[in-house]
C-alpha positions in Angstrom: 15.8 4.6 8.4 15.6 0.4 9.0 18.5 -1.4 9.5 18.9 -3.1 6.4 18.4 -7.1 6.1 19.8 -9.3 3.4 19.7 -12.9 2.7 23.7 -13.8 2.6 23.5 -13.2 6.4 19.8 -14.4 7.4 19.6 -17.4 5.2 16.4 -15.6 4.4 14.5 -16.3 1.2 13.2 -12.7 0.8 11.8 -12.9 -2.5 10.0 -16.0 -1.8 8.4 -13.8 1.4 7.4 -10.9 -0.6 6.1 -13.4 -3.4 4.1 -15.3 -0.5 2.4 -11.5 0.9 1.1 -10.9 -2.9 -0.5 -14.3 -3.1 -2.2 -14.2 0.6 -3.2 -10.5 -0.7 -4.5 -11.6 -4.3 -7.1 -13.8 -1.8 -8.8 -11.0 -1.0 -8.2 -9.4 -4.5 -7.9 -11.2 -7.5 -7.7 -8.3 -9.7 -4.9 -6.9 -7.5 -2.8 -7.1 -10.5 -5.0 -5.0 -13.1 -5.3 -2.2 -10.4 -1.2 -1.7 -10.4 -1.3 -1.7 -13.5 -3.4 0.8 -14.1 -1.6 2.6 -11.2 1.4 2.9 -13.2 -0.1 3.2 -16.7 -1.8 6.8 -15.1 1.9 7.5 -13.6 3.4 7.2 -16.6 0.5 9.5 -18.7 0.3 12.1 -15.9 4.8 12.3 -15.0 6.8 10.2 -17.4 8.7 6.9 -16.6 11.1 7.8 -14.4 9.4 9.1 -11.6 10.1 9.3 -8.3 7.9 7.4 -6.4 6.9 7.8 -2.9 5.7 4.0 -1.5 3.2 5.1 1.0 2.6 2.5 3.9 4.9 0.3 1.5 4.0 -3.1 3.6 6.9 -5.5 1.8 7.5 -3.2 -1.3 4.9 -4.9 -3.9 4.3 -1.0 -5.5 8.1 -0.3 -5.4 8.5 -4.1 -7.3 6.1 -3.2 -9.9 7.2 0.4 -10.1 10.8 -0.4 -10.7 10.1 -3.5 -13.2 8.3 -1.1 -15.4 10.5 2.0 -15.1 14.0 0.7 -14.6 15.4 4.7 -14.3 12.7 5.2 -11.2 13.7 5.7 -7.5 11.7 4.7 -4.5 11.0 5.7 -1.1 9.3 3.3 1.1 7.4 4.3 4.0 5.9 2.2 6.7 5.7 1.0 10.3 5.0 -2.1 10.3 8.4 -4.1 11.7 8.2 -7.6 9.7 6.7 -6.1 6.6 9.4 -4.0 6.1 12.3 -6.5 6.9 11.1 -8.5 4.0 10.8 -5.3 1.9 14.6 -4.4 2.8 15.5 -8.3 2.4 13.9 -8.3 -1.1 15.7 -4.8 -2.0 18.7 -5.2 -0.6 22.0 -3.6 -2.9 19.4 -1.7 -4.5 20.5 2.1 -4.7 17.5 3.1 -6.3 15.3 1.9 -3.0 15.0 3.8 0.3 13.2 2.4 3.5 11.8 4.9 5.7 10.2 3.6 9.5 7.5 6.0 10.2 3.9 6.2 11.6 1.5 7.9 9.8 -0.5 9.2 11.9 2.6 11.0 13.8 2.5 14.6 11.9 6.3 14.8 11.9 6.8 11.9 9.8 7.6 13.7 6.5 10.5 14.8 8.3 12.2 11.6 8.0 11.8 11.7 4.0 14.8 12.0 2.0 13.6 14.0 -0.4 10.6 17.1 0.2 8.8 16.4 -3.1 8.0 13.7 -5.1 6.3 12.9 -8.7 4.2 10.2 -7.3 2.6 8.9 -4.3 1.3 5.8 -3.8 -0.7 3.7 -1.9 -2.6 0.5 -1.9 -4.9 -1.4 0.5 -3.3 0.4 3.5 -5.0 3.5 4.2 -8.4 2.1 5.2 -6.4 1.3 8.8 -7.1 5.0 9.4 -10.3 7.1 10.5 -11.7 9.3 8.5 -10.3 12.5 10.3 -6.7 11.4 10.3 -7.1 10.4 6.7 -7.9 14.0 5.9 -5.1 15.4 7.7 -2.9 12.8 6.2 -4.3 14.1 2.5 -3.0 17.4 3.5 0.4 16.2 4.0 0.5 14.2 0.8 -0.8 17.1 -1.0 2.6 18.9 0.3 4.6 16.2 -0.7 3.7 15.8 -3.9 4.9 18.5 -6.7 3.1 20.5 -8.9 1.6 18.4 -11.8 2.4 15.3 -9.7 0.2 12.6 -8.9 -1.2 11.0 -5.8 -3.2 7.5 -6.2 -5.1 5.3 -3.3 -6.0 1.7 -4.2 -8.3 0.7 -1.5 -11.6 -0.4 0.0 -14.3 2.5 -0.7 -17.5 2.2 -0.1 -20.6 4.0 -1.2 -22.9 3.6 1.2 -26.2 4.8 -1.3 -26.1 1.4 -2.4 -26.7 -1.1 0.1 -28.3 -3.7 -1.7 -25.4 -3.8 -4.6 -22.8 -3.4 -1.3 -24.7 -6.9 -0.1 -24.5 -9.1 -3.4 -20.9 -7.8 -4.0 -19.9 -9.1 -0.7 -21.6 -12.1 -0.5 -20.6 -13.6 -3.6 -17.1 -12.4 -2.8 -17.3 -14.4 0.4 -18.3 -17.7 -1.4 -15.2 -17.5 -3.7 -12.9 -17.1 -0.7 -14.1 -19.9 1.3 -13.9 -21.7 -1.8 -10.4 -20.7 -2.4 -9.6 -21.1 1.2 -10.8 -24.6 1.8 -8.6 -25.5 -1.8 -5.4 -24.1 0.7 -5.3 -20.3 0.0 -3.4 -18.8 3.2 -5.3 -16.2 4.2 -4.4 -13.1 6.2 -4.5 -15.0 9.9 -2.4 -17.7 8.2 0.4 -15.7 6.8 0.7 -14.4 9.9 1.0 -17.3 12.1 3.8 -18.4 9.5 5.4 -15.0 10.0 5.6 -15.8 13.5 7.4 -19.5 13.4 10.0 -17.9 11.1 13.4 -17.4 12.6 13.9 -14.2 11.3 10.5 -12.5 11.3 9.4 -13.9 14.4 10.3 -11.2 16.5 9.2 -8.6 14.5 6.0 -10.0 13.8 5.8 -9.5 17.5 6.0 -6.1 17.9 3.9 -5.7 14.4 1.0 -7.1 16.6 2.0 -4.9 19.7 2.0 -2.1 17.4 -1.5 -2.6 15.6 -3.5 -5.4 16.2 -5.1 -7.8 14.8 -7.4 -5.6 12.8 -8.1 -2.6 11.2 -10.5 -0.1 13.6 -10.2 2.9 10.1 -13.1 3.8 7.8 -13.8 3.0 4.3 -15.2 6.2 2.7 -16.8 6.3 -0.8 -14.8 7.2 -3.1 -16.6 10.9 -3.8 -15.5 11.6 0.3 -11.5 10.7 -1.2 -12.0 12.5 -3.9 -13.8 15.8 -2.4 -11.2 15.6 0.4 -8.4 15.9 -2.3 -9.2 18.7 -3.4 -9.8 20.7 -0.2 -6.3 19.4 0.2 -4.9 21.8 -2.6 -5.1 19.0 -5.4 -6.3 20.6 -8.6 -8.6 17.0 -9.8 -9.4 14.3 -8.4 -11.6 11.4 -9.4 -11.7 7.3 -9.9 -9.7 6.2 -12.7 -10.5 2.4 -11.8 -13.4 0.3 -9.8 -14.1 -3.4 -9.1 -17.2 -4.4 -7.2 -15.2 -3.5 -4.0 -12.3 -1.4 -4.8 -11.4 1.6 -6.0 -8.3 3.5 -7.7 -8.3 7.1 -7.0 -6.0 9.5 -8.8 -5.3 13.0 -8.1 -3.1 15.9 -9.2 -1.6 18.5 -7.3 
């Protein structure tokens, strides 16, 4: 588990961090929003409101946030790698007893291990999953379909593209484009920008650092149509699996175990 972090002794404005990450990530998705909301209207059909969640690649909590405004009686496990993302979600959640932080890598099979709990009511990811190939994806899917219990419920908010539509795949993109260069040249940060202030901060300078030693600067992962998530759900062991919510470029996928 992270050390934790909390403003009284980093002069840190944590909220105002994790408040600055939405809006640099609402530049790329402006209905970011109406997909958690549908994310947690399905939790709430499918396993009642007061689930326990399981934040998969957590980044600075913004599903735990959302998840624990709407079901006050929730818990939360948050899992994630990434060293400055996660010292703003511990910052933000600090005194929290219904929050748990988890450092993990994905893509290392024994990372369950480090879970406090072996089951959960709901996972949940958004916009972090298309970092990974198509093959550790599926092997990932397998985990989560361990992970989560029997009438539980795992959802992926992401990039997923069908690539029998090229011509709609074009359009779609290129008027997105236009609207972020016009949002950008208004003073939107954008993902390069956040970063670079990441990196001047006192606090997350250093592990901003090691985030880039860690990853990158980019995503190298796939971005599978949604019918290849769903299909590889339920070769997982999940009993249904389909779309429960699109925008030209994203997809929510829901299934259950």
């Amino acid at each position: 588990m992270t050390g934790s972090a909390d403003a009284n002794t980093t002069g840190t404005d944590w909220a105002a961090w994790q408040q600055s990450w939405d809006r640099q990530q609402e530049w790329y998705m402006p209905d970011r929003e109406e997909r958690f909301r549908v994310m947690l209207d399905m939790v709430e059909a499918v396993v009642g409101p007061e689930p326990r969640v399981l934040d998969l690649a957590c980044g600075t909590g913004s599903i735990t946030s959302r998840a624990l405004d709407r079901f006050p009686r929730a818990t939360s496990t948050g899992v994630d790698l990434d060293p400055a993302l996660l010292a703003i979600a511990e910052g933000h959640f600090a005194g929290d007893s219904r929050v748990t932080f988890v450092t993990a890598d994905l893509k290392d099979p024994a990372w369950v291990e480090a879970l406090p709990y072996d089951s959960y009511d709901a996972v949940l990811t958004a916009t972090a999953l298309h970092w990974l190939h198509s093959e550790p994806l599926a092997a990932l899917y397998g985990q989560v379909a361990g992970l989560v219990r029997e009438g539980g419920v795992f959802m992926n908010a992401d990039h997923m593209i069908d690539e029998t539509t090229p011509r709609i795949n074009a359009a779609e993109r290129a008027q997105r484009h236009a609207r972020m260069e016009r949002d950008k040249a208004a003073g939107v940060l954008d993902w390069a920008d956040w970063w670079a202030l990441a990196a001047k901060d006192p606090v997350l300078a250093e592990p901003t650092a090691r985030r880039f030693e860690i990853y990158g600067e980019h995503a190298d992962g796939d971005a599978p149509s949604p019918r290849w998530h769903a299909d590889t759900l339920r070769a997982a062991g999940f009993a249904e699996a389909r779309p429960v919510w699109c925008s030209p470029s994203d997809t929510l996928l829901l299934a259950v175990r």
